[in-house]
C-alpha positions in Angstrom: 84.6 186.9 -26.0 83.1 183.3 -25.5 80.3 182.4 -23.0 79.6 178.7 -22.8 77.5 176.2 -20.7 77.6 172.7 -21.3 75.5 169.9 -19.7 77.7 166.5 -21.5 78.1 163.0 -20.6 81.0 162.1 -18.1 82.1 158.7 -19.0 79.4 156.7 -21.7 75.5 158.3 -20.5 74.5 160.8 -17.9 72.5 157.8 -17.0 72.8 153.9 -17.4 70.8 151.9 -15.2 69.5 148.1 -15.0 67.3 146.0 -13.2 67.4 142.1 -13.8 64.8 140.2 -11.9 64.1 136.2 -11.8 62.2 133.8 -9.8 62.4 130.3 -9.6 60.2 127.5 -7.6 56.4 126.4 -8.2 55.0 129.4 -8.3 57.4 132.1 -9.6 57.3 136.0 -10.3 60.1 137.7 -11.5 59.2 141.5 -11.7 62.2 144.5 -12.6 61.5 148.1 -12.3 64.1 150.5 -13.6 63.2 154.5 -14.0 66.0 157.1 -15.2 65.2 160.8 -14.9 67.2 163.5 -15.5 66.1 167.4 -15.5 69.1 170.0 -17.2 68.7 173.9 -17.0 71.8 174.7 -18.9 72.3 179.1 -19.2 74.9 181.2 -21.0 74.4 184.6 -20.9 76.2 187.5 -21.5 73.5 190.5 -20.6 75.6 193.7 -20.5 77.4 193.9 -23.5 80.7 193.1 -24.8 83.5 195.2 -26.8 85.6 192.3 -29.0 86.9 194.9 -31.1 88.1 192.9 -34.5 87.6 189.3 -32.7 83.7 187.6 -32.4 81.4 187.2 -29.8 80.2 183.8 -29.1 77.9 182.6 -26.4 76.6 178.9 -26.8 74.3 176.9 -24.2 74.2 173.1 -25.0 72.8 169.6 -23.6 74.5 167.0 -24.6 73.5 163.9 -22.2 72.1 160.6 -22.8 69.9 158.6 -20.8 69.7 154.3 -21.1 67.1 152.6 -18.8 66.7 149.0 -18.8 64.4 146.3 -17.2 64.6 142.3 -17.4 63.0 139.8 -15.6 62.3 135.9 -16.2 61.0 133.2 -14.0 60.4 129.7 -14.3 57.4 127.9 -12.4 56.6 124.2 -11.7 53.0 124.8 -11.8 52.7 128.7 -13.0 55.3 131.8 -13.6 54.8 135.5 -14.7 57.7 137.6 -15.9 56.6 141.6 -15.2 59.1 144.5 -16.0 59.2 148.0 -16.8 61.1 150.9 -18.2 61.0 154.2 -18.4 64.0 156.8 -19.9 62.8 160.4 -19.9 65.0 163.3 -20.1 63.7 167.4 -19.4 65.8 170.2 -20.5 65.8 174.0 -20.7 68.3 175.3 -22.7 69.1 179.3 -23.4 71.6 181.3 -24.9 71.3 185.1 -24.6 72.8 188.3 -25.1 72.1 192.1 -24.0 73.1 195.4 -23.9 75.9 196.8 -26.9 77.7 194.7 -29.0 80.7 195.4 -30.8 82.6 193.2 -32.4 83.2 191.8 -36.2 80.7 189.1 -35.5 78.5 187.8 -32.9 76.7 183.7 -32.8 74.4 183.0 -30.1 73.5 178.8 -30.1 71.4 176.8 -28.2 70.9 173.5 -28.8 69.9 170.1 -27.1 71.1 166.5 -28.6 71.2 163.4 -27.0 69.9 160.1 -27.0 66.9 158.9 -25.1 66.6 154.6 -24.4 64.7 152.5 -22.8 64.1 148.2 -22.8 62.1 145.8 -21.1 62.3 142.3 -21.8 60.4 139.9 -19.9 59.9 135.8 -20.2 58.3 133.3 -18.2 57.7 129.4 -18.5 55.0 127.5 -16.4 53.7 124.1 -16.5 50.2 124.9 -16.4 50.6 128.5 -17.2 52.7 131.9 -17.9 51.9 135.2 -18.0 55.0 137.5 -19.3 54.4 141.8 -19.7 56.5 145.0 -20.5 55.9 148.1 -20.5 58.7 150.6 -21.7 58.6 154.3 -22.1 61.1 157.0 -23.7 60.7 160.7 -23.3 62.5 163.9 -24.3 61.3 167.4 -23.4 62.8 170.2 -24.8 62.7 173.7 -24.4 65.7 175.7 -27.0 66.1 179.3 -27.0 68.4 181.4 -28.7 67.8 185.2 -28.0 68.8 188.7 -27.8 67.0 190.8 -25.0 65.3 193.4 -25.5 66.9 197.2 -26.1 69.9 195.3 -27.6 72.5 196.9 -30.2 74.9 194.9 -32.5 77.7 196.9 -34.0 78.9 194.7 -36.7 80.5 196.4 -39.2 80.0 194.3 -42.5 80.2 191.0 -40.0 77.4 188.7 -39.6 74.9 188.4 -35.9 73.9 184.7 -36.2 71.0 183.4 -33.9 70.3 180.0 -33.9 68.5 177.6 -31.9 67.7 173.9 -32.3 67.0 170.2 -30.9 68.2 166.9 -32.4 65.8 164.2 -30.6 66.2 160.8 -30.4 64.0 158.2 -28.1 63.7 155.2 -28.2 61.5 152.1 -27.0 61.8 148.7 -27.0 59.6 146.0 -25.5 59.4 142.4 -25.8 57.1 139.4 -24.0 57.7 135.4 -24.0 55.2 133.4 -22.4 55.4 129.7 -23.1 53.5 126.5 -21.0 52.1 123.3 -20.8 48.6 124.9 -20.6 47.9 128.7 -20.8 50.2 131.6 -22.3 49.8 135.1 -22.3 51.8 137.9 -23.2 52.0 141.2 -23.7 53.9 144.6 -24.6 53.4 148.2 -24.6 55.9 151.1 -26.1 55.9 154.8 -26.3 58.3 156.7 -27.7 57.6 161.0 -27.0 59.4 163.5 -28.7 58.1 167.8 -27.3 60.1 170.2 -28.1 59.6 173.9 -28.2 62.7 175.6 -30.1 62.8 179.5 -30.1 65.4 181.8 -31.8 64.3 185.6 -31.3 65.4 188.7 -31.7 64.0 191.4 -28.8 61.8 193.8 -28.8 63.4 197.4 -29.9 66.8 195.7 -30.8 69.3 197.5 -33.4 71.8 195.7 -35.6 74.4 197.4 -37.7 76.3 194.4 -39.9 76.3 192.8 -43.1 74.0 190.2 -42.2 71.6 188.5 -39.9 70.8 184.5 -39.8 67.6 183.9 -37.4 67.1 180.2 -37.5 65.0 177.4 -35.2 65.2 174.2 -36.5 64.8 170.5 -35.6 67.3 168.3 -37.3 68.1 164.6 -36.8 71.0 162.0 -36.1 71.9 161.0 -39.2 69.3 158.4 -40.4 68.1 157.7 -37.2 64.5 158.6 -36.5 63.2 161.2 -33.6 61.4 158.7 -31.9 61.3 154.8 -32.5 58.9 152.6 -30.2 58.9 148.7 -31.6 57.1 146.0 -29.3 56.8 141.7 -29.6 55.3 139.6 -28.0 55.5 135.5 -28.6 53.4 133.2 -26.3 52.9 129.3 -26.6 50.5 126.8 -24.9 48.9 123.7 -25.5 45.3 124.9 -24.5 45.9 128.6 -25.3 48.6 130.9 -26.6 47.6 134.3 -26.4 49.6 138.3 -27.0 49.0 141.9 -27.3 51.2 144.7 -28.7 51.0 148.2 -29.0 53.6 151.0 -29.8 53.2 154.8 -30.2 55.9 157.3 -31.4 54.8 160.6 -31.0 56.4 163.7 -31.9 55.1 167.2 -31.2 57.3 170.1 -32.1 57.1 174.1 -32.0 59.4 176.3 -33.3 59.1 180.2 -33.4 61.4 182.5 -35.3 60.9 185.7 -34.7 61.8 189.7 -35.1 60.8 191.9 -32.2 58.8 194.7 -32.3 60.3 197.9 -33.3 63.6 196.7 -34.0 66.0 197.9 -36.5 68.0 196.1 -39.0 70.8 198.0 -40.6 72.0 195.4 -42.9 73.8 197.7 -46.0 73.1 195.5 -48.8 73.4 192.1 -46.7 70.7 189.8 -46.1 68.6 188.9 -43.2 67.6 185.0 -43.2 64.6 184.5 -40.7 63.6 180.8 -40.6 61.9 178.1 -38.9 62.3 174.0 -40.2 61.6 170.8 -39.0 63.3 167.1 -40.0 61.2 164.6 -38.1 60.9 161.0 -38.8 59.0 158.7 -36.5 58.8 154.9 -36.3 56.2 152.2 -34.8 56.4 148.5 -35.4 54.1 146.1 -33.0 54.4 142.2 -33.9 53.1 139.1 -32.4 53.5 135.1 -32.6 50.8 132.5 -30.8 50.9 128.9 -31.0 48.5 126.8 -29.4 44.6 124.6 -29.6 43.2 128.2 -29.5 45.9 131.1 -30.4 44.8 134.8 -30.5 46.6 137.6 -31.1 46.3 141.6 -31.1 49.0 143.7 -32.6 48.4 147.9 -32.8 51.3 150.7 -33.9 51.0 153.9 -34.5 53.3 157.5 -35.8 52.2 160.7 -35.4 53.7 164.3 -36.0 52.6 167.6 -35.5 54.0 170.4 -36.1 54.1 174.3 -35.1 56.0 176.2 -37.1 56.5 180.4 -37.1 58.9 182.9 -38.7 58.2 186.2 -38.5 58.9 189.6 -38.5 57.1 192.2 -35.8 55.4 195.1 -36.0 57.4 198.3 -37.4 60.2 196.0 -38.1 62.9 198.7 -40.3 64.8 197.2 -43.0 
């Protein structure tokens, strides 16, 4: 018995979008907005019980999509020019995988689980005689909410097979912003990035639930892409003048995670001399780089990054719990 929902890319991302501005005359703006937003409720259930008989009962709820949002925009001004753009990715999900009622089969897996990558640019450039002014402001975001889950007053007749539960979100955002200002007189520029990461990841077994097998894996965990980091936010800016050359940067990647393993109340677990695994694990790794180059008679420049994690984590058995 299989129970599946899948929220996936068609062909390359769920979303791929860009704006490319430019303006061109004495005094020039070129200003590019692009926005991608994307909100998944992906459910498999299978609530009333299934009789495999020797075969396994699966039921897996997954998001798989990818989101790539990108703004550019340049101008060039006899006398002045500003180049203005901004970005923003951000990708919400609910994803659960649940079971009910009685159980019988030689084993059961229930999976959620939400993957995907999360990216957003803005590069902006401007050249002015007497002055340029150039600006981006990019923003990534994935929200996450995992659960993997029997309901409550479940049974699970196993035999010596194995009820797996297991829930768990593979993040990835990133942000990108860069700013080029150069003129004959003044030069600013300027760049902001933020790269958010919030995910709540749940595996649970329900309240007054009963399994008879030879072994029980509870697991919520946050893992990542290979090397690549849960959330990434870099930002430059360069700006040149002969009177003044002027930048500011700042990047953030955030990550906030909670994860909650956890044994109902009451439950029973009728393992023989198997094992029951309850766990909860996180593999985060955030990144934040801001840089800056100024040339000019007076050049200034301001440069802030920051990383932060914080973490929730719970596994746990409830009250009464048999063994």
């Amino acid at each position: 018995v299989n129970v599946k929902a899948t929220a996936d890319n068609d062909v390359g991302k769920t979303i791929d979008i860009t704006a490319i501005a430019g303006g061109l005359g004495a005094v020039s703006l070129g200003a590019a907005l692009s926005f991608a937003d994307i909100t998944n409720n992906v459910d498999a259930s299978l609530i009333s019980g299934a009789s495999a008989g020797s075969g396994t009962v699966t039921v897996i709820a997954e998001d798989k999509t990818d989101i790539d949002s990108e703004a550019l925009g340049a101008a060039i001004g006899i006398s002045y020019a500003a180049g203005i753009v901004a970005s923003e990715a951000e990708k919400n999900s609910t994803i659960d995988a649940s079971v009910g009622g009685v159980v019988t089969a030689a084993n059961a897996t229930v999976t959620a689980a939400d993957q995907g990558k999360v990216k957003s640019l803005g590069q902006s450039a401007a050249g002015g005689l007497s002055g340029a002014g150039a600006g981006a402001h990019v923003t990534a975001i994935d929200g996450a909410s995992v659960t993997a889950r029997s309901l409550d007053n479940t049974t699970f007749n196993l035999g010596s097979g194995a009820l797996n539960i297991i829930a768990s979100a593979t993040p990835q955002t990133e942000a990108k912003a860069d700013g080029v200002a150069v003129s004959g007189g003044l030069s600013i520029g300027a760049s902001i990035s933020d790269a958010q990461v919030s995910t709540t990841i749940n595996s649970w077994l329900g309240r007054n639930t009963t399994v008879n097998a030879g072994g029980l894996t509870l697991t919520a965990r946050q893992l990542r892409s290979g090397i690549s980091e849960s959330a990434k936010a870099t930002s430059f800016a360069a700006s040149g003048g002969l009177l003044l050359g002027a930048s500011a940067t700042t990047s953030d990647a955030d990550a906030i995670v909670v994860l909650d393993s956890h044994v109902g109340d009451n439950s029973t677990l009728n393992l023989g001399s198997g094992t029951a695994a309850i766990t909860a694990s996180v593999d985060s790794k955030q990144y934040s780089k801001s840089s800056g180059i100024n040339a000019g008679f007076v050049a200034a420049g301001f440069n802030e990054a920051s990383a932060t994690s914080d973490n929730d984590i719970n596994a746990s058995l409830g009250n009464t719990v048999k063994v």
